[in-house]
Structures are given as structure tokens and as C-alpha cells.
DSSP file (Angstrom, degrees, kcal/mol; ACC not computed):
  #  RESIDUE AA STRUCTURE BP1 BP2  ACC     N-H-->O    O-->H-N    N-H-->O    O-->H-N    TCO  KAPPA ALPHA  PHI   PSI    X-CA   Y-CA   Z-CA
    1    1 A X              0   0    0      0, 0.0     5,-0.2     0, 0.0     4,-0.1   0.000 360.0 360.0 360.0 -38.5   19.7  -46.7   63.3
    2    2 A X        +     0   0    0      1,-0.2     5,-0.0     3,-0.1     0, 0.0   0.865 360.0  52.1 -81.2 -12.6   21.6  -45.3   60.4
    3    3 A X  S >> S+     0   0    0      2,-0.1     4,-1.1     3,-0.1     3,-1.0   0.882 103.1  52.6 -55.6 -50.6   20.4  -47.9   58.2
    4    4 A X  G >4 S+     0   0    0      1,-0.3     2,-4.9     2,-0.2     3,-1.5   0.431 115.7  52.3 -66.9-117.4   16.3  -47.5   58.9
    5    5 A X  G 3> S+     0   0    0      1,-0.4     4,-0.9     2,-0.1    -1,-0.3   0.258 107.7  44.6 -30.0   8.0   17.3  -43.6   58.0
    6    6 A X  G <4 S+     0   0    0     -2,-4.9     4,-0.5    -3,-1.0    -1,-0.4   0.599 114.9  50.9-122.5 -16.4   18.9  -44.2   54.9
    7    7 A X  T <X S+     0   0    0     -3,-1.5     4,-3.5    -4,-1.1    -3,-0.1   0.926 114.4  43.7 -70.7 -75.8   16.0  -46.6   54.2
    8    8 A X  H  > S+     0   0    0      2,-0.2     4,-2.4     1,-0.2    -2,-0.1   0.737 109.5  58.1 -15.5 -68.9   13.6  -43.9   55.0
    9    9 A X  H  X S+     0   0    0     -4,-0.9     4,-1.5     2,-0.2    -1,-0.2   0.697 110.1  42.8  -8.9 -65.9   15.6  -41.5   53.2
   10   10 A X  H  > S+     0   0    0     -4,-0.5     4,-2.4     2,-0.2     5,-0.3   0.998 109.2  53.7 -53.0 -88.7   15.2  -43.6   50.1
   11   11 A X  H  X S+     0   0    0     -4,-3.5     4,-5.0     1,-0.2    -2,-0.2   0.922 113.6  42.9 -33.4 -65.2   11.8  -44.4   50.3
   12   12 A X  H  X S+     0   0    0     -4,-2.4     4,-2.9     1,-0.3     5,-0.4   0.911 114.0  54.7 -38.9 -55.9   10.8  -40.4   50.7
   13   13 A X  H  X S+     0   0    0     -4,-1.5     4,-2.4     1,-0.3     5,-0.3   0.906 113.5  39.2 -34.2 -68.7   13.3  -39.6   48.0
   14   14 A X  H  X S+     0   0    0     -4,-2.4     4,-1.1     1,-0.2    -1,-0.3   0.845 111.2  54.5 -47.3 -48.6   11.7  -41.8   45.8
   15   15 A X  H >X S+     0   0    0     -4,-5.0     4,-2.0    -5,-0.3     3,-1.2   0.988 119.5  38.1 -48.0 -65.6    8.0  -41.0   47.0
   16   16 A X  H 3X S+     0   0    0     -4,-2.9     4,-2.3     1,-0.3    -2,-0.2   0.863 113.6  57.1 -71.9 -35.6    8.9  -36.9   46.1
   17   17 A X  H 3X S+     0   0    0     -4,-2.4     4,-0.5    -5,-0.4    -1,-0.3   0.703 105.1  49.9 -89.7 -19.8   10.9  -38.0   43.0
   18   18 A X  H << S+     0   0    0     -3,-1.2     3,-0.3    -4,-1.1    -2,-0.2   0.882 117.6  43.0 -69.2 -59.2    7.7  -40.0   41.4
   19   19 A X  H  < S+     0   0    0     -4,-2.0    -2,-0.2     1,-0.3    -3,-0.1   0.917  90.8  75.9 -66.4 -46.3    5.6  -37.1   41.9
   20   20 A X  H  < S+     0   0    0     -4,-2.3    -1,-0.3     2,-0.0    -2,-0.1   0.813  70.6 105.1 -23.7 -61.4    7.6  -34.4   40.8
   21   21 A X  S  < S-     0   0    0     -4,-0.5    -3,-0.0    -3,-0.3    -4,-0.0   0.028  78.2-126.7 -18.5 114.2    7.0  -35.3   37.0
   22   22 A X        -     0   0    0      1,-0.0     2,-0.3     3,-0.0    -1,-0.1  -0.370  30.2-124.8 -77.6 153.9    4.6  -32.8   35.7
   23   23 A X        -     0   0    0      1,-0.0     2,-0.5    -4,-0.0    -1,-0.0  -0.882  27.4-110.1-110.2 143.6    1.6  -35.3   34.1
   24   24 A X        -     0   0    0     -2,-0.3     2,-0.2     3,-0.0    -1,-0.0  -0.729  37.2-158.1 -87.9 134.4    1.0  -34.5   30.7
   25   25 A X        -     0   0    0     -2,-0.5     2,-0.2     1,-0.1    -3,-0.0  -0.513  32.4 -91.7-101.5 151.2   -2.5  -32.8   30.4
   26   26 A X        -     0   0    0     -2,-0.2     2,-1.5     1,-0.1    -1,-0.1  -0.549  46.1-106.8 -81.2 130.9   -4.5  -32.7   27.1
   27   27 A X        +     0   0    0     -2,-0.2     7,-0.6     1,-0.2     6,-0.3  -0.600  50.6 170.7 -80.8 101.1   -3.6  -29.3   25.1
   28   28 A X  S    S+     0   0    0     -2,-1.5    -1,-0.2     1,-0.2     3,-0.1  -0.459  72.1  54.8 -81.3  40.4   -7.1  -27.6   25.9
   29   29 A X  S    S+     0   0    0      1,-0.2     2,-0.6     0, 0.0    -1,-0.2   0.216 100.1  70.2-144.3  -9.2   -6.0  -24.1   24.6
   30   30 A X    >>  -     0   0    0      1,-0.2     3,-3.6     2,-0.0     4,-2.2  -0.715  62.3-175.3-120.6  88.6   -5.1  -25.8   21.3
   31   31 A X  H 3> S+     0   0    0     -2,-0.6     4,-1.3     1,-0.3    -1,-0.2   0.781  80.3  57.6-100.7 -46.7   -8.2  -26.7   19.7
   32   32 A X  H 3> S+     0   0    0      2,-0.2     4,-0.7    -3,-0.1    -1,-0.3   0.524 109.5  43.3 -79.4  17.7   -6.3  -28.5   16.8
   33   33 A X  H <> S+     0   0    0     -3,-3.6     4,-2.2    -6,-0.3    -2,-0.2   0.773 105.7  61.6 -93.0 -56.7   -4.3  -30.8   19.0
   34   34 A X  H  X S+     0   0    0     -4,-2.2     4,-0.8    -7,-0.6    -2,-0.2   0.638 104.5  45.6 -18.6 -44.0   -7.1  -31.4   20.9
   35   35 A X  H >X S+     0   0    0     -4,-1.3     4,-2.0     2,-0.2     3,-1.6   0.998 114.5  52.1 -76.1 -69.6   -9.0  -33.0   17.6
   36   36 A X  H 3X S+     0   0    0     -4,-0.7     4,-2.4     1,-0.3     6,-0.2   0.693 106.2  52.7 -12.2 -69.5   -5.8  -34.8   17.0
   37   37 A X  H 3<>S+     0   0    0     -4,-2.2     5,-2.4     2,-0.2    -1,-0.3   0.790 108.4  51.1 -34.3 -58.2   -5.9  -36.1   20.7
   38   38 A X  H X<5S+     0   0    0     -3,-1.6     3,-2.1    -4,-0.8    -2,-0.2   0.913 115.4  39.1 -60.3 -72.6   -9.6  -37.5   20.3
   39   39 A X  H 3<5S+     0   0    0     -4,-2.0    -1,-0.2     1,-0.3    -2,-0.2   0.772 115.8  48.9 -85.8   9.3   -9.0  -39.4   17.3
   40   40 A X  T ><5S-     0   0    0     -4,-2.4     3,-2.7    -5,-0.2    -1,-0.3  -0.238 100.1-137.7 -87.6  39.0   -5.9  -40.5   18.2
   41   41 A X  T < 5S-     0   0    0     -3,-2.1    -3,-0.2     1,-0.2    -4,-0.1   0.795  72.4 -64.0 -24.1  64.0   -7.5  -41.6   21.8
   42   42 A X  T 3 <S+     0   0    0     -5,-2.4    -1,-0.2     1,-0.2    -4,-0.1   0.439  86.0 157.8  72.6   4.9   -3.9  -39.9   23.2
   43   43 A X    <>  -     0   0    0     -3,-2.7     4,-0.5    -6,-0.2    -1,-0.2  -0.226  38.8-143.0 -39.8 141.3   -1.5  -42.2   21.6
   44   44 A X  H >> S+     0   0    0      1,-0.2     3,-4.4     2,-0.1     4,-1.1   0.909  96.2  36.5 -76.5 -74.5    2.1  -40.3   21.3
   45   45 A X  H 3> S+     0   0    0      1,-0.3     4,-1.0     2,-0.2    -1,-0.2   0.670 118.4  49.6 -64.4 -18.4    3.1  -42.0   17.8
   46   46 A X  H 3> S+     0   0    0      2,-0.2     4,-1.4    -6,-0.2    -1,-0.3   0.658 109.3  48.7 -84.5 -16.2   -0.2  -41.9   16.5
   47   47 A X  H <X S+     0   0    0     -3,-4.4     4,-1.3    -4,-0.5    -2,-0.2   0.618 111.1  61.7 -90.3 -13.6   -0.7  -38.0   17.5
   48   48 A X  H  X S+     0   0    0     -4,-1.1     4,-1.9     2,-0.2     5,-0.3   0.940 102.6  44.7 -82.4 -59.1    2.7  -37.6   15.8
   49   49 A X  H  X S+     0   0    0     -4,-1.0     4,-3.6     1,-0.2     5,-0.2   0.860 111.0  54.2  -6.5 -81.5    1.7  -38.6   12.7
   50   50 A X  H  X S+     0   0    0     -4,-1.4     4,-1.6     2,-0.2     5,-0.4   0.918 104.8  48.9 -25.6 -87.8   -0.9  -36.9   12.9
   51   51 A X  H >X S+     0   0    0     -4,-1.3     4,-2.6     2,-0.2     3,-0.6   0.961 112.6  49.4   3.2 -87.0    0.7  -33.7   13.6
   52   52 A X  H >X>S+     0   0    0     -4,-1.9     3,-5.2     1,-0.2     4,-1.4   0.925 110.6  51.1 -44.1 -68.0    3.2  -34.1   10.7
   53   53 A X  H >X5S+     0   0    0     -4,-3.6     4,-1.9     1,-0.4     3,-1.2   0.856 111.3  51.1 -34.3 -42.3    0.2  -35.1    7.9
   54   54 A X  H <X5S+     0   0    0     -4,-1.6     4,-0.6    -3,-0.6    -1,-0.4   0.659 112.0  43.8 -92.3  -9.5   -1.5  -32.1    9.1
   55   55 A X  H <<5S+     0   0    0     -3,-5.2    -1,-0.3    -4,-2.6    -2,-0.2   0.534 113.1  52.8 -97.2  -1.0    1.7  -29.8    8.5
   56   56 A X  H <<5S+     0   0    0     -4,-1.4     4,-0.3    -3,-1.2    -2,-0.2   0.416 112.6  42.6-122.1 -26.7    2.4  -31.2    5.5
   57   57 A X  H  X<S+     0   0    0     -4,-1.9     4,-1.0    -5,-0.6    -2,-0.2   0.728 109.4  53.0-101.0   0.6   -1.1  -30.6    4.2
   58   58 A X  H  X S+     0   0    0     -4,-0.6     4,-3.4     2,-0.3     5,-0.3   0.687 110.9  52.7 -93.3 -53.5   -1.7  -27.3    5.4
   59   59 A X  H  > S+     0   0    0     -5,-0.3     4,-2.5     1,-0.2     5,-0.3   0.982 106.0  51.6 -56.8 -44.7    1.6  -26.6    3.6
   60   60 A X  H  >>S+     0   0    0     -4,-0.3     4,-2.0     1,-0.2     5,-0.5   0.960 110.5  48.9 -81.3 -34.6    0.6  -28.0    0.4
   61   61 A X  H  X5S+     0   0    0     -4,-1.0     4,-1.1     1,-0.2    -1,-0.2   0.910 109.0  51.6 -55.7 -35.6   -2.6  -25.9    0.3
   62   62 A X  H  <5S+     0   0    0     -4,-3.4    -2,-0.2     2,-0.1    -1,-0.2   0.952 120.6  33.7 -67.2 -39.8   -1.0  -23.0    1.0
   63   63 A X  H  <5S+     0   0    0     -4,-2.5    -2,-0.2    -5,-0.3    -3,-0.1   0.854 124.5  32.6 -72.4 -49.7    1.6  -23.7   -1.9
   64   64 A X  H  <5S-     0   0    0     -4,-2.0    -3,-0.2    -5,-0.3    -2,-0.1   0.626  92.9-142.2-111.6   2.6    0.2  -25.2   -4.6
   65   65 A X     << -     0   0    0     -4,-1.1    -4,-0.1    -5,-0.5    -3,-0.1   0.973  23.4-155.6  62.6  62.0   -4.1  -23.4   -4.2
   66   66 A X        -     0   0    0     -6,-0.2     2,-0.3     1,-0.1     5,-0.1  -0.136  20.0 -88.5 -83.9-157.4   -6.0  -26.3   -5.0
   67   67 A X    >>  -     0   0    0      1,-0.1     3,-1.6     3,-0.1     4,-1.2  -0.481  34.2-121.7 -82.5 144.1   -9.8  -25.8   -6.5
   68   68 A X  H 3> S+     0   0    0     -2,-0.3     4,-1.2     1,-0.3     3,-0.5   0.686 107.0  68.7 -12.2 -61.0  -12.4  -25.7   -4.0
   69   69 A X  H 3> S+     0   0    0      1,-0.2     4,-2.0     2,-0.2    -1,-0.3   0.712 110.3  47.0 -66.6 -40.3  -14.6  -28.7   -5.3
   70   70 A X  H <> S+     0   0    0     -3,-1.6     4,-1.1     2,-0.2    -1,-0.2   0.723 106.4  50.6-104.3   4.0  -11.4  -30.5   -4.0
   71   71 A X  H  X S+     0   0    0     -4,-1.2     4,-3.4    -3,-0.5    -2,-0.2   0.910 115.8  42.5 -63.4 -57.1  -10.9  -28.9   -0.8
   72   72 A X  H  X S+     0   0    0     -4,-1.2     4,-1.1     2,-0.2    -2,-0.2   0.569 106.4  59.6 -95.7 -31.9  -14.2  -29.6    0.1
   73   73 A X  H  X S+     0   0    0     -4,-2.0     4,-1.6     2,-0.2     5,-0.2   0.971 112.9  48.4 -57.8 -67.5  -14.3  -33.6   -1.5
   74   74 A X  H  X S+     0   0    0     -4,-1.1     4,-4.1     2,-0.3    -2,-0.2   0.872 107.5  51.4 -47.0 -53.8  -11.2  -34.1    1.2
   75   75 A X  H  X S+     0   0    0     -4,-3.4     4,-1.9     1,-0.3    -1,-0.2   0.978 110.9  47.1 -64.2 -39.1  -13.0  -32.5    4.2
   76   76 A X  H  < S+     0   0    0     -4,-1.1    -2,-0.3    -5,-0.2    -1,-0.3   0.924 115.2  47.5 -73.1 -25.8  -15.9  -34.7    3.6
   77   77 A X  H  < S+     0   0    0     -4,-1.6    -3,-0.2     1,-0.2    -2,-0.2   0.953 118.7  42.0 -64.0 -50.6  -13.6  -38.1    3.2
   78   78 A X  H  < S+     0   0    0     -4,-4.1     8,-1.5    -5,-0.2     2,-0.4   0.581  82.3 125.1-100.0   9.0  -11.8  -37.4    5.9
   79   79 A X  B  <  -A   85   0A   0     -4,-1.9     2,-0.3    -5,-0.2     6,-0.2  -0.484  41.5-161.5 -39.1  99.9  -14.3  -36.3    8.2
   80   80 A X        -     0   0    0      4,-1.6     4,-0.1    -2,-0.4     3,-0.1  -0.370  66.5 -28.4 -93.7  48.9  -14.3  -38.1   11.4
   81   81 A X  S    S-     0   0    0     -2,-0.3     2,-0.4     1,-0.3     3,-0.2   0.801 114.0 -65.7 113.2  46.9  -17.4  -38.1   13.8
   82   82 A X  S    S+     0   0    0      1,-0.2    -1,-0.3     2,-0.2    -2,-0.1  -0.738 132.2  20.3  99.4-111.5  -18.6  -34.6   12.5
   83   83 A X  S    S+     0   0    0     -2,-0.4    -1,-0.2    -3,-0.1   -48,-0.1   0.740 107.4 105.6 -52.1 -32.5  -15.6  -31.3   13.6
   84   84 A X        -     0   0    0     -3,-0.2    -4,-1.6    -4,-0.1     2,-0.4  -0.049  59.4-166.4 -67.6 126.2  -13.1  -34.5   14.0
   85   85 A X  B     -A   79   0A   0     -6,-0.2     2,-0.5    -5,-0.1    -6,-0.2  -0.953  23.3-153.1-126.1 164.3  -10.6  -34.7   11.1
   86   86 A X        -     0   0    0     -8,-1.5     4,-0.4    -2,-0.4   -46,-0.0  -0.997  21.6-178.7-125.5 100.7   -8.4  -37.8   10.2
   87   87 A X  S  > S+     0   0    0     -2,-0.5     4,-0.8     2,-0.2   -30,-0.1   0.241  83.0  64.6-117.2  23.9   -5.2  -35.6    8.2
   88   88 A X  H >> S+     0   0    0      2,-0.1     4,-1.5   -10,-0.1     3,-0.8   0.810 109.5  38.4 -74.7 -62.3   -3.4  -38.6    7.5
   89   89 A X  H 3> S+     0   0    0      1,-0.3     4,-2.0     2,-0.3    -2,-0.2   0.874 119.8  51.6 -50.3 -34.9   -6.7  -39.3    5.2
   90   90 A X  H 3> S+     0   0    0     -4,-0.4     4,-1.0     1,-0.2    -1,-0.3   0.952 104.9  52.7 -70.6 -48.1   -6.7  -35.4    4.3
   91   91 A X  H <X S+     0   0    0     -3,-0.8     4,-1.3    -4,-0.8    -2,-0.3   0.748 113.9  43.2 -76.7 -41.9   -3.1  -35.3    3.3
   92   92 A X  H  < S+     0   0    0     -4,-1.5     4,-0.4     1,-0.2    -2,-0.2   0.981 112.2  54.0 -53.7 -69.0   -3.7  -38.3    0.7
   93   93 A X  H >< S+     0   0    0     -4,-2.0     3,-0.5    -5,-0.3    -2,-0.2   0.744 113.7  36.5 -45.1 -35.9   -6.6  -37.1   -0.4
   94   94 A X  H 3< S+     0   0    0     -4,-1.0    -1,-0.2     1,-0.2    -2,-0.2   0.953 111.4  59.4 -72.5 -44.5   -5.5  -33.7   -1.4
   95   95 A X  T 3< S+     0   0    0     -4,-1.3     2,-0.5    -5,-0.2    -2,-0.2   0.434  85.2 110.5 -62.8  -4.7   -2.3  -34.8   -2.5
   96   96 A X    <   -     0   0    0     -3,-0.5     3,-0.3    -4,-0.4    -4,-0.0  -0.774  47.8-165.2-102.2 145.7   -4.0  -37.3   -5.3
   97   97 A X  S    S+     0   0    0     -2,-0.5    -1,-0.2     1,-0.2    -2,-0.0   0.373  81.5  69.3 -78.7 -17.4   -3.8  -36.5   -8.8
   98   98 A X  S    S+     0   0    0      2,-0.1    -1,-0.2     0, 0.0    -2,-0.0   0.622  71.2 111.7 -93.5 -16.9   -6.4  -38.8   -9.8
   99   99 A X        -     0   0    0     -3,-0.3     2,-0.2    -6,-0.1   -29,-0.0  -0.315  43.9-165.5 -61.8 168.0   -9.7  -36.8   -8.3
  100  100 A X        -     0   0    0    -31,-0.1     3,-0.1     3,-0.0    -1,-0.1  -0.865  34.3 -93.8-106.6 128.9  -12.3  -35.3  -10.5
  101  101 A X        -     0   0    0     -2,-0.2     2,-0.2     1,-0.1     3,-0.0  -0.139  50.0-106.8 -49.6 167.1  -14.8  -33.1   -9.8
  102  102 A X        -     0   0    0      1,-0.1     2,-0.1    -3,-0.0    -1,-0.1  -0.584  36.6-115.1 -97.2 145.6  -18.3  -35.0   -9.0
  103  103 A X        -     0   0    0     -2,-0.2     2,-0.4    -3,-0.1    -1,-0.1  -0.438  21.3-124.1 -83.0 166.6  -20.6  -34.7  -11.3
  104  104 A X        -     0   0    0     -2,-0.1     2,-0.1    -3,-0.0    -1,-0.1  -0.926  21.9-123.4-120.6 142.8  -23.6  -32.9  -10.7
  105  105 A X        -     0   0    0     -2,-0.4     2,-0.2     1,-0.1    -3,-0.0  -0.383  31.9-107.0 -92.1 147.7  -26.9  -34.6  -11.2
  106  106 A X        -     0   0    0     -2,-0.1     2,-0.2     2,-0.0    -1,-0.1  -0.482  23.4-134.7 -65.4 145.7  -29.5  -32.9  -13.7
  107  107 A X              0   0    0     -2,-0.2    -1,-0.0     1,-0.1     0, 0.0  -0.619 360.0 360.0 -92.5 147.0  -32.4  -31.3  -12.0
  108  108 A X              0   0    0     -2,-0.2    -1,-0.1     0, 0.0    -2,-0.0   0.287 360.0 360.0-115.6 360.0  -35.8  -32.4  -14.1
């Protein structure tokens, strides 16, 4: 008898101890994890990554003020499936030395 209860015991324990675990939910109040989330389809190491590129390029706009023409070159590169951004791709792209502005075609 004291065995099946300690069995019992166990099981339940286990059962209650599974559940307990809060499930991680998709950060719907945080509109730029969210993007993150999507094009990462909810991989951890690939939503850290993420994360970091995008703190790291945010930082470097804020610091070093680049020109417009190249703000605006990056968002379109790294534009993923319209609002979706890719800021590993963003964070390279800003960060290269090498862009030019595009030329602009003569109007006849």
C-alpha cells in the first residue's frame, strides 16, 4: 500500500511539476520582437542575434547620424516581406563604408 502511494505520489508530482512551467508566449505588446519572432519563425539563437544586430544598429544611427539616402538604401535591402526587417542585413548595410548614393536617372 505504501508503495502504490508513493507511486501515485510521484506520478501527480510529476504531472503538477510539468505544468507548472509558464509557456513562453510571443511578445504581443512588443511590436519589435514580434517582427523579430516572424522572421526568425521563433528560434531562440536566431531571435538573439537578431536582437543584438538590431541594438547595435540602432546605436550606430544614433551615434554616428548617417545621410538619409543611406538610411533609406538599408531599409529597402533589408526589407523582409514588406513591415518585416532582417537587422542582421540592416546592421551590415549601414555599417558599410563602401555605399554611394544611387544615381538618379535624367528625366527627358
Amino acid at each position: 500500500m505504501a508503495i502504490r502511494a508513493a507511486i501515485i505520489g510521484g506520478a501527480l508530482a510529476f504531472c503538477f511539476g510539468a505544468t507548472a512551467a509558464p509557456a513562453k508566449s510571443p511578445p504581443l505588446r512588443n511590436p519589435a520582437l514580434l517582427n523579430i519572432g516572424f522572421v526568425c519563425r521563433w528560434e531562440a539563437r536566431c531571435m538573439k542575434r537578431q536582437q543584438q544586430a538590431m541594438g547595435r544598429a540602432l546605436k550606430y544611427v544614433r551615434k554616428e547620424n548617417p545621410p538619409a539616402w543611406k538610411v533609406q538604401l538599408c531599409n529597402r535591402n533589408a526589407g523582409r516581406n514588406g513591415t518585416r526587417v532582417d537587422w542582421i542585413g540592416y546592421n551590415n548595410c549601414i555599417r558599410n563604408e563602401s555605399l554611394r548614393p544611387p544615381v538618379r536617372k535624367r528625366r527627358r
